[in-house]
ROMIPA-419552 format. One record per atom (N, C-alpha, C): residue in three letters; x, y, z. Coordinates in steps of 0.2 Angstrom, whole numbers, padded with zeros to 4 digits, always signed. Layout:
BEGIN
ALAXYZ
...
END
This chain:
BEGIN
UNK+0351+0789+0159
UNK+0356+0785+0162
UNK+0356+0778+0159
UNK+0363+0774+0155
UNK+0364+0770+0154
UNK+0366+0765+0158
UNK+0364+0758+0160
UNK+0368+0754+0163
UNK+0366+0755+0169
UNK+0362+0758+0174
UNK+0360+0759+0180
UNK+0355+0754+0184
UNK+0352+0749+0176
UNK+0348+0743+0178
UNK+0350+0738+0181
UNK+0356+0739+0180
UNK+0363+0732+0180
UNK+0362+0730+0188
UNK+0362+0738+0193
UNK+0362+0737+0197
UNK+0356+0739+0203
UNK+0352+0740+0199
UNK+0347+0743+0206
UNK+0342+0736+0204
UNK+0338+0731+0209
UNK+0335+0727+0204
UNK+0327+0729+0204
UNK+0324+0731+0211
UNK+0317+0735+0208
UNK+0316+0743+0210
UNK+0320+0744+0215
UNK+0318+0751+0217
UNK+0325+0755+0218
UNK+0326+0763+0218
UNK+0332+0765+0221
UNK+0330+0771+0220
UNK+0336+0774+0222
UNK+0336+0783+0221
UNK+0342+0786+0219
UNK+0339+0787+0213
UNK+0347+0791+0210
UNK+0347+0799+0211
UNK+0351+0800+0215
UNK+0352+0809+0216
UNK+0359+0811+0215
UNK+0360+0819+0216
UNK+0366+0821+0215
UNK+0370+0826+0222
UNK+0364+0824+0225
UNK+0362+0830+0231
UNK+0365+0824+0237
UNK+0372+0827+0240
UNK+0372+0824+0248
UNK+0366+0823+0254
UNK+0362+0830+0253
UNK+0358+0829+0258
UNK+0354+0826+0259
UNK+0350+0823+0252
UNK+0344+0820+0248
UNK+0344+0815+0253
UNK+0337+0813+0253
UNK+0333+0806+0257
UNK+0332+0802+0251
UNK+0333+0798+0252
UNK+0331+0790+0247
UNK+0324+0788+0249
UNK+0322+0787+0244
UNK+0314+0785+0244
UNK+0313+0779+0245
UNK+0309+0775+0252
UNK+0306+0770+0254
UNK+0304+0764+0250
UNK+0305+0760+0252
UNK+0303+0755+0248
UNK+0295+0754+0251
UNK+0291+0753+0245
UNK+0283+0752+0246
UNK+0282+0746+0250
UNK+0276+0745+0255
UNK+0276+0739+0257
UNK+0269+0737+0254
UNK+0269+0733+0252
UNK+0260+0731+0250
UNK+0258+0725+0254
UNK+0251+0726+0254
UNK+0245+0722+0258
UNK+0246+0715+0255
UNK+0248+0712+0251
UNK+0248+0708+0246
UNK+0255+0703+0246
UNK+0255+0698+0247
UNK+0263+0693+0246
UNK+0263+0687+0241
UNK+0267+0686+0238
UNK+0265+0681+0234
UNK+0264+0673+0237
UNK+0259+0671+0236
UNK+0258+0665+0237
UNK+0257+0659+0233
UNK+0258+0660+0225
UNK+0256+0657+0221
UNK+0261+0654+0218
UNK+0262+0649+0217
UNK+0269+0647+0214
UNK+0268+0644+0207
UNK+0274+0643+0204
UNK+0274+0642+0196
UNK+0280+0638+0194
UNK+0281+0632+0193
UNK+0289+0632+0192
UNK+0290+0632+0183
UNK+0295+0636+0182
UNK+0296+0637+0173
UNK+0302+0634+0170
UNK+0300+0632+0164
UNK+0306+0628+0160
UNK+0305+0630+0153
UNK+0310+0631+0149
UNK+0311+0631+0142
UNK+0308+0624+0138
UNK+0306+0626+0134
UNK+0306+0617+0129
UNK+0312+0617+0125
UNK+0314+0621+0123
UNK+0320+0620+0120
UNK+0328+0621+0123
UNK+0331+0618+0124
UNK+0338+0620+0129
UNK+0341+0625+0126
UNK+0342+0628+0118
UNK+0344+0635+0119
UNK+0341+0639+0121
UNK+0334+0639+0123
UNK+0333+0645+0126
UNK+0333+0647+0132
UNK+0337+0643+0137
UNK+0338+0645+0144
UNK+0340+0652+0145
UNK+0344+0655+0142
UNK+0348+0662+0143
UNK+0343+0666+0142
UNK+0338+0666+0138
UNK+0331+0670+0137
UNK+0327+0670+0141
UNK+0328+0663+0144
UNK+0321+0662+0150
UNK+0326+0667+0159
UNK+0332+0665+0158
UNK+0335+0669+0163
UNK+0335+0676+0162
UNK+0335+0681+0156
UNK+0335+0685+0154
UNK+0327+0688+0158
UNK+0324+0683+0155
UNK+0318+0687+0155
UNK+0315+0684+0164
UNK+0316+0683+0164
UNK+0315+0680+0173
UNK+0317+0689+0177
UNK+0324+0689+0174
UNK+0327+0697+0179
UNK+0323+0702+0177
UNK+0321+0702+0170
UNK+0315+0707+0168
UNK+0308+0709+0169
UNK+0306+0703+0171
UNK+0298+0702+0175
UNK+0301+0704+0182
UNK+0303+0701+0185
UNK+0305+0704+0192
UNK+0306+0710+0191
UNK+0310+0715+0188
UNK+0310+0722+0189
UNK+0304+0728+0187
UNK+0300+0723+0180
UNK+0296+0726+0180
UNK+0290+0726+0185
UNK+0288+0720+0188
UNK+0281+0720+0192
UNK+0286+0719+0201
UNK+0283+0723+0205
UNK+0285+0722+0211
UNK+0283+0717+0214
UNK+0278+0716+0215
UNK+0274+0710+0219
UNK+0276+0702+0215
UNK+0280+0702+0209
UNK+0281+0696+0208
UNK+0288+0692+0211
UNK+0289+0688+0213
UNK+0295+0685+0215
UNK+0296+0678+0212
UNK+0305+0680+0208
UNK+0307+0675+0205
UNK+0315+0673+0207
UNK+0313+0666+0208
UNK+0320+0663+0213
UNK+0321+0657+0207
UNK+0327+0655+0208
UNK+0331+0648+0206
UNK+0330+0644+0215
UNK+0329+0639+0214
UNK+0330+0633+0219
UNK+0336+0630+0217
UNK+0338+0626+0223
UNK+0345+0622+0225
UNK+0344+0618+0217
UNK+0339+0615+0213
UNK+0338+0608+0211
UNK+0338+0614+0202
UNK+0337+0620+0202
UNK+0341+0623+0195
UNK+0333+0625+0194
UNK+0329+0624+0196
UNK+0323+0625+0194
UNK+0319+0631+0197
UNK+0317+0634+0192
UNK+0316+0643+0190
UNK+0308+0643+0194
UNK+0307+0646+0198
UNK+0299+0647+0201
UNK+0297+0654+0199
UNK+0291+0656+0200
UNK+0288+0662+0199
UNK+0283+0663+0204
UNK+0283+0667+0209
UNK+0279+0669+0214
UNK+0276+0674+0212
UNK+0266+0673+0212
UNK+0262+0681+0212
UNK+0258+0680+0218
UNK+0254+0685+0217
UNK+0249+0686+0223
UNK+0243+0685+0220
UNK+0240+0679+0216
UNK+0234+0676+0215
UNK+0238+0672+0207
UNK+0231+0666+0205
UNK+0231+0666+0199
UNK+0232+0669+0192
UNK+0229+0675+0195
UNK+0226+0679+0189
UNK+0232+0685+0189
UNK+0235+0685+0194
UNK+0243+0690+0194
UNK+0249+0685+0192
UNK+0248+0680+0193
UNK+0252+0673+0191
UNK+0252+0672+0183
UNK+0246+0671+0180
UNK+0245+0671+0173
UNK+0246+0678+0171
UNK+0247+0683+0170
UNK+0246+0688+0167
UNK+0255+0687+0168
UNK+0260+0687+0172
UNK+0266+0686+0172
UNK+0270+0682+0168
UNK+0266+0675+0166
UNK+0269+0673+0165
UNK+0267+0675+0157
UNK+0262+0677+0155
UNK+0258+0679+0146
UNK+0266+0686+0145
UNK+0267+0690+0150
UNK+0273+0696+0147
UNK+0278+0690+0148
UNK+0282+0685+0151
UNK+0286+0683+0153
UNK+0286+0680+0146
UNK+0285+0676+0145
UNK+0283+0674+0136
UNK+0282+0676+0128
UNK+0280+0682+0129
UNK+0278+0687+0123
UNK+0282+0693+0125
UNK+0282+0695+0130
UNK+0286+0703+0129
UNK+0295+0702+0133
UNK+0296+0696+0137
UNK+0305+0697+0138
UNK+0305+0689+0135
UNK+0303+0686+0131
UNK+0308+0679+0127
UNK+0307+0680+0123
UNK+0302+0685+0119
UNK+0302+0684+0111
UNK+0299+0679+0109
UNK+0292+0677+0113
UNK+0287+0670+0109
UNK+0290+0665+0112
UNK+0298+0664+0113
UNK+0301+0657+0117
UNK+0295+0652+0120
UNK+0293+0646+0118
UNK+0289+0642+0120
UNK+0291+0641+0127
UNK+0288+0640+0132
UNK+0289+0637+0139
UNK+0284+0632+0143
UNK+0289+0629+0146
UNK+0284+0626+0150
UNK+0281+0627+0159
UNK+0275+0626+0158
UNK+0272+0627+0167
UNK+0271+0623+0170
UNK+0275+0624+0175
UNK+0271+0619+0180
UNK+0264+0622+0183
UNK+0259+0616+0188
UNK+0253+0616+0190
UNK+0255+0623+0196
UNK+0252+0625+0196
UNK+0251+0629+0203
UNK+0251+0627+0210
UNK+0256+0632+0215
UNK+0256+0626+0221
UNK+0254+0635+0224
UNK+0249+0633+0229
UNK+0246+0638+0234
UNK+0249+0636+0241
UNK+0253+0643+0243
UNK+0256+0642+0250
UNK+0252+0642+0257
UNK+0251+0639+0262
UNK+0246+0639+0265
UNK+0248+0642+0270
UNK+0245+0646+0273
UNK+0245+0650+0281
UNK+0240+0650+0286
UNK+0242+0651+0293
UNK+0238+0651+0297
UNK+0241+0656+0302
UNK+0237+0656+0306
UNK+0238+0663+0311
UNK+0235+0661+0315
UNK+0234+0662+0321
UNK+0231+0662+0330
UNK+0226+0667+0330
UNK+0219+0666+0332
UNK+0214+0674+0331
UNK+0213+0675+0339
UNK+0213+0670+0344
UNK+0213+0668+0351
UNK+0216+0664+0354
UNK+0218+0668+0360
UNK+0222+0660+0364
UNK+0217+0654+0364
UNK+0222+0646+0365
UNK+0219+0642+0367
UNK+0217+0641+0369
UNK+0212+0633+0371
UNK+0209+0630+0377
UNK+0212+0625+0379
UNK+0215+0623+0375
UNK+0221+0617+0376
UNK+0230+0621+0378
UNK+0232+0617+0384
UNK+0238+0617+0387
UNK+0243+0609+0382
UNK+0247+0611+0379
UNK+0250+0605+0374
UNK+0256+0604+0378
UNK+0259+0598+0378
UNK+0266+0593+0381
UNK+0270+0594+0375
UNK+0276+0594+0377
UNK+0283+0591+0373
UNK+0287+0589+0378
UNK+0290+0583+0377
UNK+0295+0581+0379
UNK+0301+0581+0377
UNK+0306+0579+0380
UNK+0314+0578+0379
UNK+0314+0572+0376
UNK+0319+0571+0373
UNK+0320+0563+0369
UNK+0322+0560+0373
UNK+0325+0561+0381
UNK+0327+0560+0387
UNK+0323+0557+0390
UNK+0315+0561+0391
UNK+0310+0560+0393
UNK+0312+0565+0402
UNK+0317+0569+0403
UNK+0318+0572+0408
UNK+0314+0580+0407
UNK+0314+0580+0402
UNK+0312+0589+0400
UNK+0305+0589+0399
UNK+0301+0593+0400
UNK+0293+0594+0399
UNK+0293+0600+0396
UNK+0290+0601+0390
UNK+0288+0608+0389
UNK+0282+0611+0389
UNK+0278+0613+0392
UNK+0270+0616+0393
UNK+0268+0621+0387
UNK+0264+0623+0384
UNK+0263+0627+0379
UNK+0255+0628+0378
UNK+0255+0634+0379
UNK+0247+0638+0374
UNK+0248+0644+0368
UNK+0245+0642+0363
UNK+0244+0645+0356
UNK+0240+0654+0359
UNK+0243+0658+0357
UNK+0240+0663+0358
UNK+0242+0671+0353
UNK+0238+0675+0352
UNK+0242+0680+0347
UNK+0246+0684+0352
UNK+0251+0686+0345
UNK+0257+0692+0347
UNK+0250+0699+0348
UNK+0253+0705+0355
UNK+0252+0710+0354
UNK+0249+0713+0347
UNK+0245+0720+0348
UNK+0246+0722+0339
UNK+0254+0726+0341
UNK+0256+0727+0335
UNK+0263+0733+0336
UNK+0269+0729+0336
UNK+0268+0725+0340
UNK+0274+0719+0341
UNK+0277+0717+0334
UNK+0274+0715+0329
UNK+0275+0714+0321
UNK+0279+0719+0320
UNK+0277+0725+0320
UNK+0279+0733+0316
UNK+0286+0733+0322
UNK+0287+0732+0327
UNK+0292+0734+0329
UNK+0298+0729+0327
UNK+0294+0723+0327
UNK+0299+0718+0325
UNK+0302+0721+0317
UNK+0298+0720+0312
UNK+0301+0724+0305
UNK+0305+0731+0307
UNK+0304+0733+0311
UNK+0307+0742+0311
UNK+0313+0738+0314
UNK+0315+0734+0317
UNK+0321+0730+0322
UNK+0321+0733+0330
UNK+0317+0734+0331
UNK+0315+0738+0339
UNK+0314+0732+0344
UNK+0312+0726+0340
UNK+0313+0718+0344
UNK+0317+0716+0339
UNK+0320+0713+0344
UNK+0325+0707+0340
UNK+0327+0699+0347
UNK+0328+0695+0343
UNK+0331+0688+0348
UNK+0334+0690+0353
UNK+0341+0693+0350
UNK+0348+0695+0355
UNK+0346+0700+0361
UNK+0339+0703+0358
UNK+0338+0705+0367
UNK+0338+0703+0370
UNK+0338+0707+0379
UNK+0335+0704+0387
UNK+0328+0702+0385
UNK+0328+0695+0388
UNK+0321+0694+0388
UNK+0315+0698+0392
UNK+0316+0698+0398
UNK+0314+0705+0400
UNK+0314+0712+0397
UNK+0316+0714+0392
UNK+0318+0721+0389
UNK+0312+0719+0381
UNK+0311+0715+0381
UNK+0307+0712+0376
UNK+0298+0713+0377
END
């Protein structure tokens, strides 16, 4: 199959069967949290660096590569060491040795709730008429999976949630 890259960008199912089921997109334990931002040192080679940007993206799943508002080419993996190895093929095997440059590494920071609080926290109105009361506490388990499957969503009844 000719030309079929053009449009699938990591995963698909090519059949010839009506009945056929399409094959699930894998979900891994793993997100990228590493960030990278990449530049050419030579301005003709931008079309190589974009070339090979599409090609690292379909070749590695876990890696994610986006343009920002500001033109500026980022590379997301799931550690250092999947970060660097991305960008060594991104360099050597889709630019053809194209010199490039790296940015430092920016680590995405997450947090989670493992128990309710002890603390009851205030928000006010800019009015100063509205009080908002609030405690920090985890989601259900299942709640997540149902969310992703779309079994909860916002536009529900709150009640029905």
């Amino acid at each position: 199959l000719v030309g079929v890259d053009q449009y699938i960008l990591k995963t698909g199912t090519i059949t010839t069967i009506e009945s056929a089921h399409s094959f699930r997109q894998m979900k891994y334990s793993v997100s990228p949290v590493v960030r990278v931002a990449v530049d050419v040192k030579n301005p003709q080679d931008l079309p190589k660096l974009v070339e090979g940007l599409k090609r690292l993206s379909k070749s590695d799943p876990l890696v994610l590569t986006l343009t920002e508002e500001s033109g500026e080419h980022v590379i997301a993996g799931a550690g250092e060491l999947h970060l660097e190895i991305c960008l060594k093929d991104l360099q050597e095997d889709f630019m053809g040795g194209a010199p490039i440059k790296i940015s430092d590494p920016v680590v995405s920071y997450r947090e989670t709730v493992t128990e309710e609080s002890s603390q009851m926290c205030l928000s006010k109105s800019a009015n100063k008429h509205n009080r908002l009361y609030t405690k920090a506490a985890p989601i259900p388990e299942g709640v997540d999976i149902a969310i992703e499957e779309g079994k909860i969503n916002p536009r529900d009844e709150f009640k029905a949630r």
